[in-house]
C-alpha positions as CSV (number, residue, x, y, z in Angstrom):
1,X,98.8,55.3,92.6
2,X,100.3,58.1,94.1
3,X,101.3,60.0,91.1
4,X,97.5,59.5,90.4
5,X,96.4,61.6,93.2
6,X,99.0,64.1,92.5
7,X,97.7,64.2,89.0
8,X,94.3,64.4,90.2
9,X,95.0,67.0,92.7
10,X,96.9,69.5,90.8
11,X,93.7,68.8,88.0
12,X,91.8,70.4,90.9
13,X,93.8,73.1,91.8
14,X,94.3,74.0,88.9
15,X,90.5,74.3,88.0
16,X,90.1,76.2,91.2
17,X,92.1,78.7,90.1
18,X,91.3,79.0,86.5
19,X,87.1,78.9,87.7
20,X,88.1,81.7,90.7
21,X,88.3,85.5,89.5
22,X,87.9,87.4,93.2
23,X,89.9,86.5,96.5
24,X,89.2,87.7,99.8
25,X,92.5,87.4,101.2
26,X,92.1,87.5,105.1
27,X,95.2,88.3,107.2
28,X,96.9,90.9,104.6
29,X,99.3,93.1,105.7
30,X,100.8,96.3,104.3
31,X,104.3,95.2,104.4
32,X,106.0,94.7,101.6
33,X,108.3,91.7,103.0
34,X,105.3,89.4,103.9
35,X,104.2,86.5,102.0
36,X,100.5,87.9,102.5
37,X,101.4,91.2,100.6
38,X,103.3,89.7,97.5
39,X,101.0,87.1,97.5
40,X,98.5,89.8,96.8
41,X,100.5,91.4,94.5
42,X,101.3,88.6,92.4
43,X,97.6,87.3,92.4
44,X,96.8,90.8,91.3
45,X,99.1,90.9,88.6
46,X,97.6,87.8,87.2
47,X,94.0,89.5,86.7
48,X,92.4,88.7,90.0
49,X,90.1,90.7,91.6
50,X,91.4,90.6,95.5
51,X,89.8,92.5,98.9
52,X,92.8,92.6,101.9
53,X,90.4,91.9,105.1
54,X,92.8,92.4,108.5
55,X,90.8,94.5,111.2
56,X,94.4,96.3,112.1
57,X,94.6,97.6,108.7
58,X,90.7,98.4,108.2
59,X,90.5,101.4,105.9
60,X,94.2,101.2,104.4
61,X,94.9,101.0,101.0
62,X,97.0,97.8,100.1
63,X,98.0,97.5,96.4
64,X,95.4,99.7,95.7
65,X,92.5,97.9,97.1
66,X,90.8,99.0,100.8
67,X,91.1,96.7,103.6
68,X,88.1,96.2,105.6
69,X,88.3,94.3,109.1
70,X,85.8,91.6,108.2
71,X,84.5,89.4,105.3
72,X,81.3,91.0,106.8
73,X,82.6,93.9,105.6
74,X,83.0,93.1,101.8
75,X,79.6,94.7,100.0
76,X,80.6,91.8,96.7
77,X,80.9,88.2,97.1
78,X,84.1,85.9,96.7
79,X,84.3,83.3,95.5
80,X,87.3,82.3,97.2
81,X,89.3,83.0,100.9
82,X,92.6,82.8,100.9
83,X,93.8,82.2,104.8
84,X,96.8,83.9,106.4
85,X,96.0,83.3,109.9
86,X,97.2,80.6,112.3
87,X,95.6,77.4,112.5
88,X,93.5,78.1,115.2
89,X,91.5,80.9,113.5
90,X,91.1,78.9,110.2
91,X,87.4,76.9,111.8
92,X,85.8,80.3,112.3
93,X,86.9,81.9,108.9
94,X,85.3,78.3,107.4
95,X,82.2,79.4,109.1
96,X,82.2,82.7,107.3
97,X,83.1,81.3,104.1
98,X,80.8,78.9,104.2
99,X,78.1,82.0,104.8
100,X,79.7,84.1,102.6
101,X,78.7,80.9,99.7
102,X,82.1,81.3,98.6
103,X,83.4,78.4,96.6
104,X,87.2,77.9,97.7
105,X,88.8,78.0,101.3
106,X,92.4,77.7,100.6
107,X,95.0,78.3,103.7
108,X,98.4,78.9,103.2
109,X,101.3,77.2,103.4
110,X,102.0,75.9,107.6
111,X,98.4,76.5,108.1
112,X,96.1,73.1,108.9
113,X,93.0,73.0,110.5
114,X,91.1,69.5,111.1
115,X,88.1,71.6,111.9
116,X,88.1,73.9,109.1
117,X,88.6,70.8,106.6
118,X,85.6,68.9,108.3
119,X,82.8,71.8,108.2
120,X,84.0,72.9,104.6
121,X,83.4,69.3,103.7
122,X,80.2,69.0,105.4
123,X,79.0,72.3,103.2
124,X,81.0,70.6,100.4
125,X,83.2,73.9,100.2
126,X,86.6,72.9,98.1
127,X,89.5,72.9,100.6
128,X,92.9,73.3,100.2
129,X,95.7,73.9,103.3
130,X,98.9,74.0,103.9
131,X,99.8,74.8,100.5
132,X,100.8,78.9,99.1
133,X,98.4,79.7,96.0
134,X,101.5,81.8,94.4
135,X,103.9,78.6,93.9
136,X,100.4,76.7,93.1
137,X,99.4,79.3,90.7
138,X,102.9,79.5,89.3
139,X,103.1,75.9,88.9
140,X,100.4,75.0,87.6
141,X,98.9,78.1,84.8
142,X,102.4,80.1,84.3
């Protein structure tokens, strides 16, 4: 049964990603050695459209692409948000994603939140946490 879910799981990630084409990717940095930049490198490379949101960096260019300080910010929506904060800041980003009517919340690898997981369920929002969309991405459609 467990191989099921696996099954079943990767089914849906892998439908997320094939059904997503823009990413706000909150918590990007400029620095080449962290996950949150060549994550956004490689998810640009693979023909996604993504926005770095971090309010240190507001006005930078990342990759190309302008960081703003605040999915506020972004004048296009997203259909997904792709989390590299801590834990703790994940229930308030679910709030703006869930405003935002984006379609995805997905937090990266070491990042959980029980109260993100529960309001993006209650606004039947698809969740995914703890997990780093690169590998996912790699696995599953490369």
């Amino acid at each position: 049964m467990e191989c099921m879910m696996d099954q079943l799981e990767q089914q849906r990630l892998a439908h997320i990603l094939n059904q997503t084409r823009s990413i706000a990717l909150v918590g990007a940095s400029n620095r080449p050695e962290r996950a949150s930049y060549q994550v956004m490198e490689y998810l640009l490379q693979h023909g996604y459209q993504v926005y770095p949101i971090n309010p240190q960096l507001a006005g930078a260019v990342i990759l190309g692409q302008t960081c703003v300080a605040e999915l506020d910010e972004l004048d296009q929506p997203v259909q997904l948000i792709n989390v590299f904060r801590r834990g703790e800041f994940a229930a308030d980003i679910a709030l703006e994603a869930i405003e935002h009517e984006a379609q995805c919340l997905w937090l990266q690898e070491g990042v959980q939140s029980v109260t993100a997981a529960e309001s993006a369920a209650e606004a039947e929002l698809e969740y995914v946490e703890d997990l780093c969309i690169k590998k996912v991405h790699r696995q599953l459609l490369s």
